[in-house]
C-alpha positions as CSV (number, residue, x, y, z in Angstrom):
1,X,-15.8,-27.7,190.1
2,X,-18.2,-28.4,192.7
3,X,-21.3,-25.7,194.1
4,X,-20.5,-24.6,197.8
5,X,-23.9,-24.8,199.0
6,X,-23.3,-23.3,202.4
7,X,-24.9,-19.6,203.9
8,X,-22.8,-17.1,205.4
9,X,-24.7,-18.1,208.9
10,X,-22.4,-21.8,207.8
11,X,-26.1,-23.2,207.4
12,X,-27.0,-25.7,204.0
13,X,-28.5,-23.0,201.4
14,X,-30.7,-25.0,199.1
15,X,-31.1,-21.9,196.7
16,X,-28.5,-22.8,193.6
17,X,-28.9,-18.9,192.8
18,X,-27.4,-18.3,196.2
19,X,-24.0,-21.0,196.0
20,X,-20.8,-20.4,195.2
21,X,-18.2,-22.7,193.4
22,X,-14.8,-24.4,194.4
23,X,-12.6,-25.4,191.6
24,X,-10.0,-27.5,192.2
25,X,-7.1,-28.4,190.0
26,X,-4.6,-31.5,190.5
27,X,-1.3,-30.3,188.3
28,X,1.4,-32.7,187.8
29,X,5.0,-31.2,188.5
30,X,7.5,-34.3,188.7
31,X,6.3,-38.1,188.9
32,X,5.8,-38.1,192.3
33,X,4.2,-34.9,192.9
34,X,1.2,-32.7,192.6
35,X,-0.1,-29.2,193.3
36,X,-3.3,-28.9,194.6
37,X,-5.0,-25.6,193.4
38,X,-8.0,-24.4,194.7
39,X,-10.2,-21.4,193.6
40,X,-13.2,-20.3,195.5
41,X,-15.8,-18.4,192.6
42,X,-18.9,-16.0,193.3
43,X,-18.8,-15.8,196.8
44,X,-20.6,-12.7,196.7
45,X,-24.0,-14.7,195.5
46,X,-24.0,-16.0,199.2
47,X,-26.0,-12.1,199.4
48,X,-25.5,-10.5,202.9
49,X,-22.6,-11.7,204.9
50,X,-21.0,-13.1,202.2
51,X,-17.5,-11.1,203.0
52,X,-17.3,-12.9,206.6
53,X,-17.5,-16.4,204.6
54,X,-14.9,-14.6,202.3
55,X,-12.7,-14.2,205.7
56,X,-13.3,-17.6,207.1
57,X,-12.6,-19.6,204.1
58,X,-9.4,-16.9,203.6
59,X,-8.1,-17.2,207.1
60,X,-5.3,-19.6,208.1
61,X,-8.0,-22.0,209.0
62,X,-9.7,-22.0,206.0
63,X,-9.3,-23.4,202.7
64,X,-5.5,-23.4,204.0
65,X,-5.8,-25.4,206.9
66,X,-7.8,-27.8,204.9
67,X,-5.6,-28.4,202.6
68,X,-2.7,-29.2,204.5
69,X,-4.4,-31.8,206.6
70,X,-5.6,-33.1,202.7
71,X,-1.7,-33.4,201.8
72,X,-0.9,-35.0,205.7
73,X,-3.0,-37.2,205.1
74,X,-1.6,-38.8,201.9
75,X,1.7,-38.5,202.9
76,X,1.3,-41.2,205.7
């Protein structure tokens, strides 16, 4: 789990009240390969704007996006 310490405006937010969390979990499915899960918690703390960061991070070049260049990048 790590605190997404970032404002809707996609400024630093110093405010621990006002962060979200990501979770991320590595599953094992065979010997030579893992599923990368990722859960984005409490976005709604972010307080005003918080359902445009919803969108962003939701959108095709979001979390997705982000995740894919994650897996191209180890499969060099």
């Amino acid at each position: 789990m790590i605190s997404w310490d970032v404002r809707p405006q996609w400024q630093i937010e110093a405010d621990p009240a006002k962060t979200s969390e990501v979770e991320v979990r590595f599953v094992s499915e065979t010997p030579s390969r893992t599923r990368v899960e990722l859960e984005h918690h409490n976005l709604e703390r972010h307080g005003e704007g918080w359902e445009q960061m919803r969108d962003a991070v939701g959108a095709p070049d979001g979390w997705d996006l982000g995740l894919r260049r994650f897996a191209e990048r180890l499969t060099r």
